[in-house]
Wavefront OBJ file of the C-alpha trace (Angstrom):
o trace
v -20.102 10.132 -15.811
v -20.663 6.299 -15.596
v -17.065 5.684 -15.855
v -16.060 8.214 -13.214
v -18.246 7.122 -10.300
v -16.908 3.895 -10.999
v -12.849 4.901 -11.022
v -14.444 6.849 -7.349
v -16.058 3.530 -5.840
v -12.929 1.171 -7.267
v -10.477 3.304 -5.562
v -12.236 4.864 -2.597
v -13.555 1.470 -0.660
v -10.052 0.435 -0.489
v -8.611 3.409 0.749
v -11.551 3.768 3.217
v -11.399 0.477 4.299
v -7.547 1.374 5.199
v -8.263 4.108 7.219
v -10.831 2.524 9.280
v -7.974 -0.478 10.032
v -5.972 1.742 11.252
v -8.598 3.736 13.649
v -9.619 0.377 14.940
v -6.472 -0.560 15.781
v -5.995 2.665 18.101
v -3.165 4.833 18.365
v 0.641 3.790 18.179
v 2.265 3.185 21.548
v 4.851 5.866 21.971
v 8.625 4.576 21.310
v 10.427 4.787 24.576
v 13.495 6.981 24.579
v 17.147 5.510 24.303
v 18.793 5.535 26.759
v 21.565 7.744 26.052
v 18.703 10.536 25.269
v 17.015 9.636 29.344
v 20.822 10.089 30.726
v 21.136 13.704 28.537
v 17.945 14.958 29.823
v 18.888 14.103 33.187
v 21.948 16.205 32.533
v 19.554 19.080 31.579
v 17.425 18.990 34.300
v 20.462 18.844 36.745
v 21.863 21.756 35.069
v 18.291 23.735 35.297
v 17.963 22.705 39.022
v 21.491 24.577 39.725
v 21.031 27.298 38.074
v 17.544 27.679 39.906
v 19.359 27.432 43.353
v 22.761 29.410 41.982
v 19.424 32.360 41.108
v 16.969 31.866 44.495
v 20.496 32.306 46.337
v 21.808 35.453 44.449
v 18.437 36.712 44.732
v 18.324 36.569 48.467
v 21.228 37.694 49.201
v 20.588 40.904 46.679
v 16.854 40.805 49.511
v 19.004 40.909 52.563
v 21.645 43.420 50.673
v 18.677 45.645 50.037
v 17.011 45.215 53.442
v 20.539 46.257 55.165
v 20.176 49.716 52.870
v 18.721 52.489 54.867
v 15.555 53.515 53.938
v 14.521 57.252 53.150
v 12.326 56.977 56.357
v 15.069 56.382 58.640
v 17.580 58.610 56.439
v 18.705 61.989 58.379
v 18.859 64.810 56.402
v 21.043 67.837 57.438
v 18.853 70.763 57.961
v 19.619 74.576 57.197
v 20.898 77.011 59.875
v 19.168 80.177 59.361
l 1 2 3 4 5 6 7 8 9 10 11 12 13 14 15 16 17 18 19 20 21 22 23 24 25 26 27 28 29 30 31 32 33 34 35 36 37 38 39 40 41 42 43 44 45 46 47 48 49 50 51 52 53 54 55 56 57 58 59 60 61 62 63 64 65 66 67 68 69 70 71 72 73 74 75 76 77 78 79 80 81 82
């Protein structure tokens, strides 16, 4: 038992000690992007952004498609002749 608290103590203060070094020291700055990875999102945002506008236009002109439609109020039935 002697023996084993001892092997606990010998190894756990150093490994303690490390830990505690390294939440001192703070976090790790974040490594800035290449740049060939900043010009390929670019690329994809571009790409989102069209397809956004190439959608918002399709949609409105499916809007103004849909408004030109007549609607069942203003649709004339025929009626029976008796």
């Amino acid at each position: 038992m002697f023996f084993t608290t001892v092997a606990i103590i010998a190894l756990g203060i150093p490994i303690i000690r490390a830990f505690t070094k390294r939440f001192e020291r703070g976090p790790a700055a974040p490594a800035l992007p290449s740049p060939e990875i900043v010009a390929r999102l670019e690329r994809i945002e571009q790409a989102v952004e069209r397809s956004r506008s190439k959608s918002s236009a399709s949609r409105s002109r499916s809007v103004s498609r849909r408004s030109s439609w007549p609607s069942r109020r203003n649709a004339v039935f025929p009626t029976r002749v008796p």
